[in-house]
N, C-alpha and C positions, 0 to 999 in steps of 0.2 A: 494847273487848271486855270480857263478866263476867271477876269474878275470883275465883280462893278467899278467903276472909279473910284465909289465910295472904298469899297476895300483895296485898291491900290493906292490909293492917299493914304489910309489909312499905315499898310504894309510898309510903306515909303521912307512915312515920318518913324514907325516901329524899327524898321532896318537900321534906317542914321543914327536912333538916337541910340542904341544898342548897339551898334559898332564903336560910337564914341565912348561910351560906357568901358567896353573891354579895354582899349587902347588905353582909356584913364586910369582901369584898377591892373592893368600888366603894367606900364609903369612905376606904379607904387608895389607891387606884389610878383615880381616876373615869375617866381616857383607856382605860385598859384595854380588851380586847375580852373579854367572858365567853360559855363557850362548855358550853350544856349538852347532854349526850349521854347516851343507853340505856348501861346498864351497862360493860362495858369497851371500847365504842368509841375513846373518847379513843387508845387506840393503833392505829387507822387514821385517825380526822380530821386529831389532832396533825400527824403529820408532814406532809401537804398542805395544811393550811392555812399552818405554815409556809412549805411551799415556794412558795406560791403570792404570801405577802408579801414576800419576799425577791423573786422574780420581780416582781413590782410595785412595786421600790423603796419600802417601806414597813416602816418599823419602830414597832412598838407592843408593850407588855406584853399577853400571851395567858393566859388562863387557864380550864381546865379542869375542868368537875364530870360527876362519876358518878352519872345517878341510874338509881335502879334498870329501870325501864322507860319505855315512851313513854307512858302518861298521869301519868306522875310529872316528865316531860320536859315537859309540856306545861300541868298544875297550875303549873310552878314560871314558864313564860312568863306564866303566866295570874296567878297574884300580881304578878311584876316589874308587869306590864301594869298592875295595881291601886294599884302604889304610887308617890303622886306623885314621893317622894324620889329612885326611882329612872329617871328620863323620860328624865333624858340621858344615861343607860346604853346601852353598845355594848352588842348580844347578838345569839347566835344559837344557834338553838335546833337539833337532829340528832336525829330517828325513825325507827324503821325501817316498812318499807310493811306490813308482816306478808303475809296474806291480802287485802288491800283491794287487789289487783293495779287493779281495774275506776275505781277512785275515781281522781278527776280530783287530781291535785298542789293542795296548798293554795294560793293566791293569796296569799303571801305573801315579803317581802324576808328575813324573818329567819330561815325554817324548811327546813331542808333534808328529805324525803324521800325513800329511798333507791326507787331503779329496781324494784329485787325485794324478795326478801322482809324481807332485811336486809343490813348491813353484810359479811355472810359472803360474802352472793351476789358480792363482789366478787372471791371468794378463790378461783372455778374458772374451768373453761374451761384451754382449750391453750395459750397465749400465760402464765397464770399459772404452769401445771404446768412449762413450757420454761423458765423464769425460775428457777425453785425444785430444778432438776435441774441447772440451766446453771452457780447459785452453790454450789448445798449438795451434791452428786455430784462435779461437774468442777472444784467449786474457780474456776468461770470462764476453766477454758482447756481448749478444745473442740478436739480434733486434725480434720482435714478425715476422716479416718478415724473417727471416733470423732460425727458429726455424725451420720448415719445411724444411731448406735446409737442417739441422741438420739432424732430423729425416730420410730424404732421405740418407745423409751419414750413419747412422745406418744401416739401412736396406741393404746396399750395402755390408757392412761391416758383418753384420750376412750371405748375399746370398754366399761369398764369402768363407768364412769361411765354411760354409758347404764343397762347392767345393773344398776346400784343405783338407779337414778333408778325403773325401770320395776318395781322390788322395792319398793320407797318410796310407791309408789301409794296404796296400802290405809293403810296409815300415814297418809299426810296427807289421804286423804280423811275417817277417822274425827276427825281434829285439826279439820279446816276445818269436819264437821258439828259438832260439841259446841261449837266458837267462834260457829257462828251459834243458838245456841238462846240461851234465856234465863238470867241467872245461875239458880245459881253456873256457874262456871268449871272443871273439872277440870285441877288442877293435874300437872304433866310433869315436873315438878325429878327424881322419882326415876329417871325414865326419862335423863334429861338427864347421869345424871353415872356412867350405866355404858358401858359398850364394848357399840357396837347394830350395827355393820358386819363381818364377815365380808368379807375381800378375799384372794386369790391369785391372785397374776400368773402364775404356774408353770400351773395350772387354768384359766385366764383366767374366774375367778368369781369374782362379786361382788354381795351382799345383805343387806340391813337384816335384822337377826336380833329386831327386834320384831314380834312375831307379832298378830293379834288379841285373845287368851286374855290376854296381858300387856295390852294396854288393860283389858280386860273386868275384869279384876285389881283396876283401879285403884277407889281407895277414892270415893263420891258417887254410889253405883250410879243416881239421881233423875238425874244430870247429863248420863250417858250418851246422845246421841243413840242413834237406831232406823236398823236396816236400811234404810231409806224413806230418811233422813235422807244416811245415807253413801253409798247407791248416787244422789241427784241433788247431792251433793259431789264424787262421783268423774265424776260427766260435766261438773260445772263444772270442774276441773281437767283432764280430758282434750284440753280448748279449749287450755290454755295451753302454755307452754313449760316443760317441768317443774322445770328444771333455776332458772329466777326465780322461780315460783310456791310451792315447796314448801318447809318446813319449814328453814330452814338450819341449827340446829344440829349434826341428824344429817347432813346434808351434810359440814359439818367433819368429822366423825367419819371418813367415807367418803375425804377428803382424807387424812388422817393414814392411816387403814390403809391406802393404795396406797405413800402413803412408803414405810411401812414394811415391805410386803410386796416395795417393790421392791430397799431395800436387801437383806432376804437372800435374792432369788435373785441380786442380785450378786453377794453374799460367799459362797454357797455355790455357784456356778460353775452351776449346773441349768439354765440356759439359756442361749437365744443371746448375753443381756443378759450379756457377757460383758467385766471391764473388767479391769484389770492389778495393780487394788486392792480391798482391803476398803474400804466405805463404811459412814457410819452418820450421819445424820440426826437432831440435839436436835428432838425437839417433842412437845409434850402438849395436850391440850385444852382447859388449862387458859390456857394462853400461846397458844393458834394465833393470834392476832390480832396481838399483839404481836411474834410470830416472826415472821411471814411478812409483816406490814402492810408490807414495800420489796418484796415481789413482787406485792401485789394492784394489780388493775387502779385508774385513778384513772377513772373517765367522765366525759363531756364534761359531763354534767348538773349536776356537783359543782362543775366550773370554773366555769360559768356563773353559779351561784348565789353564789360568790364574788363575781364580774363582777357581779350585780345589788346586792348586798351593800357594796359597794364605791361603784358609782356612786349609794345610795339613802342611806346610813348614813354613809360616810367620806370623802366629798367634800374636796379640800383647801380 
């Protein structure tokens, strides 16, 4: 995808200094496994690829780099790949899908691709929300009584989700047209680091509070796709499932305002959600990855790639 300048300076400096990084810890550690990823995934691969060596009786040093995005992820395979010194270097590389939902998975041992849009898409659905309510609510002890109020927080939590997803439309349809034009790139950092969701459980509403005006806002007015543009974006995503296709950052967003909307209508008793205690939920948008990465979903596709990883690269 184009980029602003800002994000290729940015990607640039991320690349260099991440490639110098591996060169310096494979010299000190050549058995090592080096392991690069989009900015702060490293706290959802970490702990599965751990666990998955440990599960395959396998002990080796692991180590981890941040680089800023997937073509700085992908630059730094693409040096390793250039340099003789580094051929018998364990790696493996971590992207996230964005928008290329349609694009066929790399044909590659060393490169994971996530299923949707990114590594967030890991962090919804019902089975994660149940997980996150089951430890950080009940403390993980769930009375037979108290399991149906559970199950009602799911369902609350799946209604609402819909309603933001289906708010989020227009959003990612103007994201998905401006990414298929030509550079530059309109950058989204400033959009990215305010509160864009709107959620009450009490009201059962829930929607993205970026409007179009706030796009239109945004500074590269040249950059902005056209009407024409975003309404054959919005029927390219109407095809999908919105919920892997779209945007994940504001997703997370939408994740955290249900926490926290559902802790107080706990603690202020206003509805059926009715428990014996005050609750209250650490999380920020800044950490959701690393807070919650022991409730995100792990899929099969992540193991697998292990699995070919293993039988292509680490053969005993």
């Amino acid at each position: 995808m184009a980029a602003t300048p800002e994000d290729l300076r940015i990607e640039r400096e991320s690349y260099t200094v991440t490639y110098l990084e591996v060169i310096k810890l494979f010299s000190k550690n050549p058995d090592g496994l080096m392991c690069v990823v989009e900015g702060k995934d490293t706290a959802y691969y970490s702990p599965r690829l751990e666990q998955w060596l440990v599960h395959n009786n396998r002990k080796m040093d692991v180590f981890f780099f941040d680089a800023s995005g997937r073509s700085s992820v992908l630059d730094v395979r693409g040096a390793i790949e250039r340099n003789r010194s580094l051929s018998s270097a364990k790696c493996m590389f971590f992207v996230d899908r964005d928008f290329d939902l349609d694009s066929p998975a790399e044909d590659r041992q060393d490169t994971y691709i996530t299923d949707g849009y990114s590594t967030e898409y890991y962090y919804f659905g019902r089975d994660f929300i149940y997980r996150v309510i089951e430890s950080e609510v009940f403390e993980n002890k769930i009375s037979a009584n108290e399991r149906e109020i559970v199950d009602n927080m799911v369902d609350i939590y799946s209604e609402l989700e819909k309603s933001y997803l289906e708010s989020a439309l227009d959003f990612n349809s103007w994201v998905l047209a401006q990414r298929k034009k030509m550079p530059p790139r309109v950058s989204l950092r400033t959009l990215d680091k305010i509160k864009s969701v709107d959620c009450c459980i009490a009201t059962r509403k829930c929607s993205l509070t970026i409007t179009m005006s706030d796009l239109e806002s945004l500074p590269m007015r040249d950059a902005h796709p056209t009407s024409d543009e975003i309404s054959t974006a919005r029927d390219s995503l109407m095809k999908k499932d919105f919920s892997t296709a779209f945007r994940a950052k504001q997703h997370g967003f939408f994740v955290l305002a249900f926490i926290n909307s559902l802790c107080s209508v706990i603690n202020e008793k206003s509805t059926d959600l009715v428990l014996d205690k005050n609750v209250g939920v650490q999380c920020s948008s800044k950490k959701f990855l690393s807070d919650f990465s022991r409730f995100a979903v792990t899929p099969k596709s992540l193991v697998d790639f292990f699995d070919r990883y293993r039988d292509a690269k680490l053969a005993a």
